[in-house]
C-alpha positions, -999 to +999 in steps of 0.1 A: -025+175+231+003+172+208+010+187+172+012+174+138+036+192+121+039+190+081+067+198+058+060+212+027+090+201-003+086+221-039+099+200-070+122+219-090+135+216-129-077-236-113-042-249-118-025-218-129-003-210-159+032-210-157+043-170-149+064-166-173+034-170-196+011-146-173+039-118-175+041-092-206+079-081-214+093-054-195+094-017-218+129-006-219+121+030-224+145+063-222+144+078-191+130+120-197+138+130-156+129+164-152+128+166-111+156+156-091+160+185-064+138+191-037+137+226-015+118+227+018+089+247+034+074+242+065+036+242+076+021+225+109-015+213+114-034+217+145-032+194+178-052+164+185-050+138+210-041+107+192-027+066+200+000+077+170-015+047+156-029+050+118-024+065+086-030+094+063-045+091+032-060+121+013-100+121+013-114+149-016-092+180-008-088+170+028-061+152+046-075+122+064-064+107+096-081+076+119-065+065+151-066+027+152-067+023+186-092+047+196-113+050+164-115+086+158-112+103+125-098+135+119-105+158+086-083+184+080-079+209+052-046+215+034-033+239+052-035+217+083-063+235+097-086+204+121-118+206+099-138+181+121-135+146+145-158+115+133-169+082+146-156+065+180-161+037+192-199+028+197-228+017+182-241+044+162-246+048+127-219+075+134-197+050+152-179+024+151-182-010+170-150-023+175-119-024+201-094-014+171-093-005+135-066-030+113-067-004+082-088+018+059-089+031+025-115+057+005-129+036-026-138+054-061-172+060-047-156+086-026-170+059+009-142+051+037-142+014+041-128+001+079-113-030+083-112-048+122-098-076+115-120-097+085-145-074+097-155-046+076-177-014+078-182+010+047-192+049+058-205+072+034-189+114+030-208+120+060-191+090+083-226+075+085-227+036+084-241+022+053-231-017+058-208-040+074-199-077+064-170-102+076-147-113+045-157-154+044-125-170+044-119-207+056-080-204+064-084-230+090-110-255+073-093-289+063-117-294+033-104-261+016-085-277-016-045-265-007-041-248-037-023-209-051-056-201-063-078-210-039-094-173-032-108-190+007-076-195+020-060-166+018-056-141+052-040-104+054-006-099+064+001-087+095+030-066+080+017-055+054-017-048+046-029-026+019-067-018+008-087-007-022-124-006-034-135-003-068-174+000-070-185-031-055-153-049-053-129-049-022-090-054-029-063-058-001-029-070-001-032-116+012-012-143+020-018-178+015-025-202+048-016-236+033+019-229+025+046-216+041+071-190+024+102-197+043+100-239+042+076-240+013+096-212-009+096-227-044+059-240-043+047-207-028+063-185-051+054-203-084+017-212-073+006-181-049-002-148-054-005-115-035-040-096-038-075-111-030-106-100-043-137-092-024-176-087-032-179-060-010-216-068+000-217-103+011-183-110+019-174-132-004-139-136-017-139-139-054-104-146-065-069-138-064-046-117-084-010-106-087+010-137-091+045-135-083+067-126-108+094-149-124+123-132-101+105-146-073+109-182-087+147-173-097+151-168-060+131-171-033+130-136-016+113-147+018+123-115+038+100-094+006+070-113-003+048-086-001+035-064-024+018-025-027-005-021-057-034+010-068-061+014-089-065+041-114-102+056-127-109+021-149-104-001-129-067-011-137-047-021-110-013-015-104+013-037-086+049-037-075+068-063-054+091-053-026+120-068-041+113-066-080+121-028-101+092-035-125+058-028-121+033-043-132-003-034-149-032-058-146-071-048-164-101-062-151-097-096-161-064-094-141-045-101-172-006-083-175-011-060-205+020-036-191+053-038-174+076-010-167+099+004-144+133+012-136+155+001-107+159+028-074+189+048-068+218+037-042+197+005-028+211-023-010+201-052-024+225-080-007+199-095+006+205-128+027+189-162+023+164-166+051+159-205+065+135-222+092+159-216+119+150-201+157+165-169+147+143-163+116+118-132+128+147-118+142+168-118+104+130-113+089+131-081+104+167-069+107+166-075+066+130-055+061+146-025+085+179-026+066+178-037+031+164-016+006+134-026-013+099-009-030+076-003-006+047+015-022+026+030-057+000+054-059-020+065-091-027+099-099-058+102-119-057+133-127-020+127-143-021+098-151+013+093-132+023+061-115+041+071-079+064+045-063+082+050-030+112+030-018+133+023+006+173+028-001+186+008+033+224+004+044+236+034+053+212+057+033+203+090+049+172+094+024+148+071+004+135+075-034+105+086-049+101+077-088+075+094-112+059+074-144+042+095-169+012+084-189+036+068-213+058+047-190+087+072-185+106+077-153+101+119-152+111+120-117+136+102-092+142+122-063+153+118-026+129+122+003+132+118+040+135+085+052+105+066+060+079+087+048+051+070+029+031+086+006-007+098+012-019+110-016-027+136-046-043+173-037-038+195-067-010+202-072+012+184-044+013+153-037+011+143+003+033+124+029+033+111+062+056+096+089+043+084+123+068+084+151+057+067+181+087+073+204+081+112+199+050+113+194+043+130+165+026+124+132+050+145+102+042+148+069+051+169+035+042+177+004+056+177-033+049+203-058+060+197-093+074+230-114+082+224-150 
């Protein structure tokens, strides 16, 4: 039995277009930053046994956590108080069938959607099964046509993989199969894009979104080509790439009708050209650990703020958190712990988390904004 300790932090004071044509101008509005300090308080939730394997994501007024590798889920209330353990492995309706669990989300409909794999399985508020499908893609078929918008041959990223639902619709974070980023770069980056599109029901992938932004084409940034997008209340998704400051706002026909953003504080940026060479995973991974890039968004409803995290590298002690308002603003730019990734919202914090494997514990804080 170990313990999950939490830290609480108070806020004070078809062929497609050219991108270039797909992109709206970026907003160069004044910044109105009213947060910039943070002061600390401590809280701890109770002990489970846990793989130190998952996530936490905020579910109602509950902090959510599910242990990939052994399949439990764990509700507990905001003062870290264990509310209740769900699912397992098994076969259930109150269980879940599968060796391990590749990530999760909670969609608008307030369900928790599992992924194993291409496998899926969507659980209603009471962790009882509803359906399962397989997403239908044909990465390895030789008749798929090798094209960027081709939604059937596009995988998730083992690196990176991000989730969303929207009524019936799944979202998560894809890569394309048929051409390779690091000896392909140029084609890639002006003909792929980031985020597929699922009917959640059969399976069926419907299309892609998130094209890579013009940047990408400028210069082929093969250590950051992923991306972390959200969804607010209509349906309008969000998206940021790892190594561009803008962000970018998509409606329902996935068509760029925003783009804001300003660049993160103290961030190394000398990023090095990355080649087909036998060394390549090893620079791939000694630029994602070291460089500094944006790592994550969340939408707050309830706001209407836009959330991004990132990460500072070189010899930064902290990483960034910026705050848009409902008008595009940067209201907030702030240092937090290193490595922390954000949660979600609980009125009126917002909620982190950092596993740590190597010492075994799960910590986490919150922000609370003061005007």
């Amino acid at each position: 039995m170990y313990k999950i300790l939490f830290f609480s932090f108070l806020f004070v004071a078809c062929f497609s277009p050219k991108r270039e044509d797909v992109f709206t101008a970026a907003e160069n509005l004044p910044q109105e930053i009213a947060f910039t300090e943070v002061v600390p308080v401590s809280v701890c939730l109770d002990s489970i046994p846990t793989s130190y394997l998952g996530k936490v994501i905020t579910y109602k007024d509950c902090l959510l956590f599910i242990d990939e590798k052994f399949c439990y889920a764990y509700l507990f209330d905001r003062s870290g108080k264990l509310l209740k353990r769900c699912l397992g492995k098994g076969h259930s309706p109150k269980e879940i069938p599968v060796d391990e669990i590749t990530g999760y989300c909670v969609n608008n409909r307030e369900e928790i959607v599992i992924f194993s794999d291409l496998l899926y399985f969507v659980y209603d508020s009471t962790f009882t099964l509803k359906y399962y499908n397989t997403v239908k893609t044909h990465t390895r078929s030789p008749h798929q046509p090798k094209r960027g918008d081709n939604p059937f041959i596009y995988s998730w990223p083992y690196d990176k993989f991000v989730i969303h639902g929207y009524d019936s619709t799944l979202y998560y974070t894809a890569i394309n199969k048929a051409f390779s980023y690091i000896t392909e770069s140029r084609k890639f980056f002006s003909e792929c894009f980031t985020i597929l599109q699922v009917d959640a029901p059969t399976g069926v992938p419907e299309k892609v979104l998130g094209p890579y932004p013009p940047i990408y084409q400028e210069r082929s940034f093969c250590q950051f080509p992923y991306c972390s997008f959200d969804l607010d209340s209509e349906g309008n998704v969000y998206v940021c790439y790892e190594a561009d400051s803008l962000i970018y706002k998509f409606d329902k026909r996935h068509k760029n009708i925003r783009t804001f953003g300003q660049s993160g504080r103290d961030m190394d940026c000398d990023y090095i050209a990355l080649s087909h060479q036998a060394s390549l995973r090893s620079l791939y991974l000694q630029e994602r650990a070291t460089r500094g890039f944006y790592d994550q968004v969340l939408y707050v409803d309830s706001l209407n703020w836009l959330c991004r995290v990132y990460q500072k590298g070189g010899s930064a002690l902290t990483d960034g958190l910026q705050v848009y308002d409902s008008t595009y603003r940067l209201i907030a730019d702030c240092d937090i712990p290193k490595g922390f990734r954000l949660c979600g919202y609980i009125s009126p914090c917002l909620y982190f988390y950092k596993v740590e494997e190597e010492t075994e514990k799960i910590l986490s804080f919150k922000l609370s904004f003061c005007y």
